[in-house]
N, C-alpha and C positions, 0 to 999 in steps of 0.2 A: 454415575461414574462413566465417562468417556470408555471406548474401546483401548486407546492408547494407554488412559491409565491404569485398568485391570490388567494390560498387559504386564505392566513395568509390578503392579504387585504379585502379579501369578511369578514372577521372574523372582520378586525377592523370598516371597513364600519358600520355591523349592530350594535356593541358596542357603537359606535359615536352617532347612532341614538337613542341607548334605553336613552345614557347621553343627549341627547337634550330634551328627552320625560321627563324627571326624576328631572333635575336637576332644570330648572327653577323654581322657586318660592319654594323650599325646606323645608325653613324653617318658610314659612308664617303663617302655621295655628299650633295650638297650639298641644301637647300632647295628643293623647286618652289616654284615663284614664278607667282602671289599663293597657290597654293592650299595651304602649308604655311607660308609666311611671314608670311602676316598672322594665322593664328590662335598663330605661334611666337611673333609681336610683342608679343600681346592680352597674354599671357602673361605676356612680360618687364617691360613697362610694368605690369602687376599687381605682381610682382615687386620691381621696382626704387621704384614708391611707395608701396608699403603697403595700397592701396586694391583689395582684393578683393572688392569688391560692384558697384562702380559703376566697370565694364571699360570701355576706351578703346583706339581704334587710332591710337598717333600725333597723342593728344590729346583724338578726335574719343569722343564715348561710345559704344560699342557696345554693343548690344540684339541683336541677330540668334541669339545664339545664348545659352542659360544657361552660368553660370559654370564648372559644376565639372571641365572640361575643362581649362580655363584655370587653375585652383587646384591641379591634380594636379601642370600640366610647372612653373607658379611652383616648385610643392613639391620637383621634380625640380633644376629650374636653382639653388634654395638646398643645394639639397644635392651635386651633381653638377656645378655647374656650368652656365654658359650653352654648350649644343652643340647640334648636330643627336639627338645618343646622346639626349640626356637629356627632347628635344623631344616624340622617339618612344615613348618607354619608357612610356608610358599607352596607348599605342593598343595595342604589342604584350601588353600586362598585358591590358587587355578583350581580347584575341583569345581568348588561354590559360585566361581567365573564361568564355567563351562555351563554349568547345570544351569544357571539364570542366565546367559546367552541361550539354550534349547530351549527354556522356558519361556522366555523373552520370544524369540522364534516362531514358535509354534502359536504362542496366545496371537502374535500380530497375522499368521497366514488361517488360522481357523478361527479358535476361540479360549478363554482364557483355559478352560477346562480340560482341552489340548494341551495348552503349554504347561500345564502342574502336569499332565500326563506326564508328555515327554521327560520335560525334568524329570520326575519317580522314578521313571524308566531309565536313565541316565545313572540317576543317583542310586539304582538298587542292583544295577550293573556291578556283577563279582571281579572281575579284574579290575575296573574303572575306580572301585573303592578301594581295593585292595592298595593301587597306587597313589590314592589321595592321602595315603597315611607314609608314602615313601620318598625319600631323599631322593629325586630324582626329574629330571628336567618334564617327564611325562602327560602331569598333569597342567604345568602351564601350555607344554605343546600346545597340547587339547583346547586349550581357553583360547587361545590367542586366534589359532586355527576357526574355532567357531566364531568368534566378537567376528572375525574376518570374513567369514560366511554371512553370518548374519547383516552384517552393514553394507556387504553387496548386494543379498536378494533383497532386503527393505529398501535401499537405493531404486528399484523398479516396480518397487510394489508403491512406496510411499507416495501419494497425494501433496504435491507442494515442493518448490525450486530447492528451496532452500534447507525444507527437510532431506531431500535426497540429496542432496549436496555433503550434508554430515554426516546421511548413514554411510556416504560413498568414501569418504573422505576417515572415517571410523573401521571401514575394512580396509582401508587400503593402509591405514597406519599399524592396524594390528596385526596382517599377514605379514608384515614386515618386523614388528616384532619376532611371531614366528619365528624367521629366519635368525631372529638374533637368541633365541632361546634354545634352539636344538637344531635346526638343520634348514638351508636353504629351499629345499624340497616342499616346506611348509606355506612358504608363498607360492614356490612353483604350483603344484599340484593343484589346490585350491582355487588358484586362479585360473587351471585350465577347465574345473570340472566347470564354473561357472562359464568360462568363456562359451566353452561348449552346449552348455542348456540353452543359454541366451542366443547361439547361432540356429538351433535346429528351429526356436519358435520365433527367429526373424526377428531379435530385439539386440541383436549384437551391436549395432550401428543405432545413433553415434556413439563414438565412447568415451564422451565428456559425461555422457549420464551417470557412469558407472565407475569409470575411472578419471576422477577431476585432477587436471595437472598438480594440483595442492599434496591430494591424497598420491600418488603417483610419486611427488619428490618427498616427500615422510615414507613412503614405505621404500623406496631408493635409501634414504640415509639410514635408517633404523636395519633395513638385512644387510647392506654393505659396507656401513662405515666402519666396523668392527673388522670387517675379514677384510679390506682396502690397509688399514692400520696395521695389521698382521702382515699381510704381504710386502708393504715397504720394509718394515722393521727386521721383519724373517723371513730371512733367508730359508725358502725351500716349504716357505707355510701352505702355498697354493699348491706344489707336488701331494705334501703329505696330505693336505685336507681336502683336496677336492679328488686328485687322481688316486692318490690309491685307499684313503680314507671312506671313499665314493664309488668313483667307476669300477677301480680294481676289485673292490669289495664285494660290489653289486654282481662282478664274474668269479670270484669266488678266486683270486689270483693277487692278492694283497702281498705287496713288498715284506710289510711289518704286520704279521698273519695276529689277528684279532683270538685272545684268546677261549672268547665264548661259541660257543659249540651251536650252530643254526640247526631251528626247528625244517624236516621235513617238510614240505608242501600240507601234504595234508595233515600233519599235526598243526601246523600255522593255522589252517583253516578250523579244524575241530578247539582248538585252544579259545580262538577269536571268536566261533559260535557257542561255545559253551560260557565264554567268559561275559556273553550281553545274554544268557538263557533267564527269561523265556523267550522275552522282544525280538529274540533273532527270529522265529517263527512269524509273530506277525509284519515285521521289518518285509521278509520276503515275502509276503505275502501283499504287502503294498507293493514292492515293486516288478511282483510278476501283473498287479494288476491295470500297473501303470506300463508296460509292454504288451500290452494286451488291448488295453484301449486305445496306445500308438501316442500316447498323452504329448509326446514329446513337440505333437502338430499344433498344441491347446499353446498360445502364448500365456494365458495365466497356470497353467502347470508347471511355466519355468523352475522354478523355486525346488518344485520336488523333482523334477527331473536334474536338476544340478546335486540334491543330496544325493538320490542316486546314482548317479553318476562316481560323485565322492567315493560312499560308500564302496561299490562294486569294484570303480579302478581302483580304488588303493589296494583292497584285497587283493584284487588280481595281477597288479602292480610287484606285490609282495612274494606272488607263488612265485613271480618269472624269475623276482632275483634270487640266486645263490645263497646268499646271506640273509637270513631274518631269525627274529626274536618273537618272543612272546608277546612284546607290548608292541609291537609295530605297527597292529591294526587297529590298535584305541583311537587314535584320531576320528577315525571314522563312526566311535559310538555315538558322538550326537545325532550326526545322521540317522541311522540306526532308531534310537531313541526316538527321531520324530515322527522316523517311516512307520514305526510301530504302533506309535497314537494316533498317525494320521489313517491309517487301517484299520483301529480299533473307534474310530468318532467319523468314518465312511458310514452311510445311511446302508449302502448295500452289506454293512459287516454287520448291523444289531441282529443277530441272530441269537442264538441259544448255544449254537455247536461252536462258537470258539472260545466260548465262556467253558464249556463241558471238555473243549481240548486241553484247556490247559489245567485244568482243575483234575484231570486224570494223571497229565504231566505232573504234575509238585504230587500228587498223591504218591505214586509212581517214585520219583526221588526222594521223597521223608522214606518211605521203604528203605530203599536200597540202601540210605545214608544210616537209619536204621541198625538193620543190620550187618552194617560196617562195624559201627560205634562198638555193637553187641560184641562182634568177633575180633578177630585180629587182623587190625585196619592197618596194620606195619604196609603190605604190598598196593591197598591204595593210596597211602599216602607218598610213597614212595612214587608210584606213577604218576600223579598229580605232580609233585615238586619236580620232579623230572623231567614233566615237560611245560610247567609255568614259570620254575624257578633260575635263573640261569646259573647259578654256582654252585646247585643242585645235579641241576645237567652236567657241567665241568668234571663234579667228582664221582657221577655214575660213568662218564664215557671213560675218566681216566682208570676204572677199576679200585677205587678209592674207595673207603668207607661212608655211607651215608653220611650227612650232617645234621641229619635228622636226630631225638633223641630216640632211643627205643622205645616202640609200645607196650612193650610189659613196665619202662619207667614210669611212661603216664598214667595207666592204666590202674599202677599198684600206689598213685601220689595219693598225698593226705587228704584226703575228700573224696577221692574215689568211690570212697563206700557208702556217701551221702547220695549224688550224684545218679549213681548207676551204672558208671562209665569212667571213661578217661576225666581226670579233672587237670586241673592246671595245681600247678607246686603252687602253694600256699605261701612260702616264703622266697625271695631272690637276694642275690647278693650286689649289694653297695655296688660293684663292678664286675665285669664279666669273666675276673679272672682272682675273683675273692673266693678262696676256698670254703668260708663259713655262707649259714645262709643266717644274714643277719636280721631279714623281717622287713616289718613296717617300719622299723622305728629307724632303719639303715642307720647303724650306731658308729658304723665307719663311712666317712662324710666323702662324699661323689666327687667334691669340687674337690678335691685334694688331688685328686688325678689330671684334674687340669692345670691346677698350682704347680705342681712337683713333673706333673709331664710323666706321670707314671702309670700306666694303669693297671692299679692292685692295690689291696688293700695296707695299712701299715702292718708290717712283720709277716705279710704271707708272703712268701716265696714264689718265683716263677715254675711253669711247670716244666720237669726233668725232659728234654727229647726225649727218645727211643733212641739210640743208639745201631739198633738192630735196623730200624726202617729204612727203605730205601725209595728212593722216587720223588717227584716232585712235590714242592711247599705245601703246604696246607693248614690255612689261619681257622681259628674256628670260625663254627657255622654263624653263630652270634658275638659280635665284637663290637667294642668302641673305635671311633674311626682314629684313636692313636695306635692300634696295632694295625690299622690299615696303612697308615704312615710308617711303620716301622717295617712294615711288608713290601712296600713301596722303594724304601730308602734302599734294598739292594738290585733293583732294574737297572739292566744292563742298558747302555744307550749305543746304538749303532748308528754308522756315517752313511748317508745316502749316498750313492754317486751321483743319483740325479740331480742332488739340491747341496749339494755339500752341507749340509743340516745335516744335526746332531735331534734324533727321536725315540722316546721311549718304545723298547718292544713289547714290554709287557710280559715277558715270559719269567718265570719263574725263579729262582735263582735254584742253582741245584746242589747248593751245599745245607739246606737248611732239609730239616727233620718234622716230620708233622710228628702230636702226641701220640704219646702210649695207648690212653686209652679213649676210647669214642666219646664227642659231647655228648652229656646225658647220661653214660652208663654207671654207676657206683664210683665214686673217688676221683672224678675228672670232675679237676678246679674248673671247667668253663660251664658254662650256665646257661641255658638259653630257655 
């Protein structure tokens, strides 16, 4: 077998694997609420009117994010049906794009053995997985981002016109995707980290090699034509999305103030290292080793001097602005991922001590995690969601009740005492606001709630406010994305001066009442 073609199998190898990690049980658990059901809603309401350009949550237009997220689960739910399965099945699809682009990757700049690395490394990434199971534009980011990466550095690696013509021609259509998936920044960025590797090792020029006029107007019409088509039609689209959606955002001075709550500097940083652990260690250890040898002079080092590059600006990129989240620095795990194998399959790394580091390391966390388990892991799980989860963070900063359920609830469930530990409830309800738990057998039928537009079971009741509470909304922790819709439907919309546009602010409405009692605790209908 050809080198090219163990590539392309080491590529499908670790995609095979992230879909076996991903796919089983899909659509078991129910909606997080707002943070998978308002983008499931965007969707449906595309779906059910026809109108796939001009997205709506609940009526109201939405702009926040580009469409083609939102046209993949339409594409899903016509076909598949309206589910959670069908919701997710784009995210976990970009996971298994990503991981087979770094595995792809890596077999074509080392060897195949490499590229299954990388992937692993990719695919065993705790936040990286975590978001391949969630509604959310994150994981196609990441794929598109990478095919984009990848078909620029094999454009100067590749042997032959016409082969580098397609890998060029293949990144320059997918960074442009990018842009059409979550944010124009996805072409930007990427195409400076490479401009810039290819400048320092003298390979910038020409830039027909890298950038062919072909691939150039495809990734032109794929980031622009969507946000071109918005800005004629709406009025005030370019204020809201680029200036204060963006810049203002990025200084922390937004017109229509975002209402998730941005990670410190250095939690950003500890979140984004913990969330690729162990690889961030060797990851950094490749590229202190590639600043140390000056690699950047090596024109065939280009390739890793552009992942790092990636990797380290965007990180750093991320502390300067004002505004950031927990997932903000995934993009950058493929890099990550390769830097990691490519320091673990270096001749100078066969040694015994990084095999012995990290093997103390995972010994070292089964402990701790350990005796978590054992005690009362209520406070770390608490500081984990707090600063991974954003609507976690929202209700710790507001002084709100966790959303978490109690750990004497897990703790004390049916199995517990099989187990050792916390186990998972044994039974869940038809819906997330079915007071009974009706089992495996869900004897009150799911789809009834998308029939009827209801979600709850036949003859359960909604639950009573508090009457007594006071403060802002508060949907459960776990929902279907029609109470995200119905959360939705009382957003206030304010007139801009700048754009005489009419835009959702997102804030809260403050006549409504969160429950009595906490999810999870005794006799609260919500289930999670």
């Amino acid at each position: 077998m050809t080198r090219a073609g163990a590539s392309w199998v080491a590529a499908a190898l670790a995609a095979i694997l992230v879909l076996l990690l991903l796919l089983p049980g899909l659509g078991r658990a129910p909606f997080d609420d707002p943070g998978e059901g308002q983008h499931a809603e965007i969707a449906r309401e595309a779906w059910a009117s026809g109108h796939y350009l001009d997205l709506r949550l609940n009526g109201v237009r939405y702009f926040d994010k580009p469409p083609l997220l939102y046209w993949l689960i339409a594409l899903d739910f016509r076909v598949w049906g309206i589910s959670e399965w069908a919701a997710r099945l784009p995210s976990v699809l970009g996971a298994a794009l990503a991981v087979g682009a770094t595995a792809l990757l890596g077999a074509r700049l080392v060897d195949p053995r490499t590229g299954v690395l990388a992937g692993t490394a990719l695919a065993s990434s705790a936040l990286f997985l975590v978001f391949g199971r969630y509604v959310r534009p994150e994981t196609l980011f990441v794929a598109s981002i990478q095919v984009g990466l990848t078909g620029l550095l094999l454009a100067r690696c590749e042997e032959g016109g016409e082969r580098r013509h397609l890998w060029a021609v293949l990144g320059c259509a997918s960074l442009g995707a990018a842009a059409l998936v979550k944010d124009p920044l996805g072409l930007l960025a990427p195409l400076g980290a490479v401009a810039v590797a290819l400048a320092l090792g003298g390979q910038l020029r020409p830039f027909r090699l890298w950038l062919p006029p072909v691939g150039v107007a495809l990734m032109l019409v794929l980031s622009l034509g969507w946000y071109a088509w918005a800005a004629i039609t709406q009025r005030g689209f370019l204020w809201y999305t680029v200036v204060d959606n963006h810049l203002l955002n990025a200084m922390g001075r937004r017109r229509f103030p975002d209402e998730d709550v941005p990670l410190a500097a250095i939690e950003f940083l500890a979140v984004s290292a913990l969330g690729a652990f162990p690889w961030v260690l060797a990851a950094t250890g490749a590229v202190v080793s590639l600043v140390r040898r000056r690699a950047w002079r090596d024109p065939e080092e280009a390739p890793w001097i552009a992942l790092a590059i990636w990797l380290v600006g965007l990180w750093a990129l991320c502390c300067l602005s004002a505004f950031r989240l927990p997932h903000y620095g995934l993009p950058a795990y493929p890099a990550l991922a390769l830097l990691a194998a490519r320091w673990w399959s270096d001749d100078g790394s066969r040694t015994r001590w990084p095999a012995a580091l990290h093997a103390v390391l995972f010994a070292l966390l089964a402990v701790t995690l350990g005796l978590i388990a054992a005690g009362n892991g209520a406070a770390f799980l608490d500081t984990v969601f707090s600063a991974t989860d954003v609507y976690t963070r929202k209700e710790a900063t507001s002084a709100q009740a966790s959303p978490l359920p109690p750990w004497s609830a897990s703790a004390s469930a049916p199995g517990a005492a099989h187990g050792g530990g916390p186990a998972r409830l044994s039974r869940r309800p038809c819906s997330p606001l079915c007071p009974q738990r009706c089992g495996p057998s869900r004897s009150c039928l799911r789809d009834a709630r998308w029939r009827a537009w209801l979600p709850r079971c036949a003859g359960s009741p909604r639950p009573r406010p508090c009457s007594s509470t006071k403060g802002p909304s508060r949907t459960p922790a776990r929902s279907n994305f029609i109470w995200a819709a119905a959360r939705s439907s009382s957003m206030q919309e304010e007139a801009s001066s700048e754009s005489g546009r009419r835009f959702p602010t997102r804030r809260p409405p403050s006549g409504r009442r969160r429950p009595c009692a906490r999810p999870g605790s005794p006799g609260h209908p919500y289930y999670w």
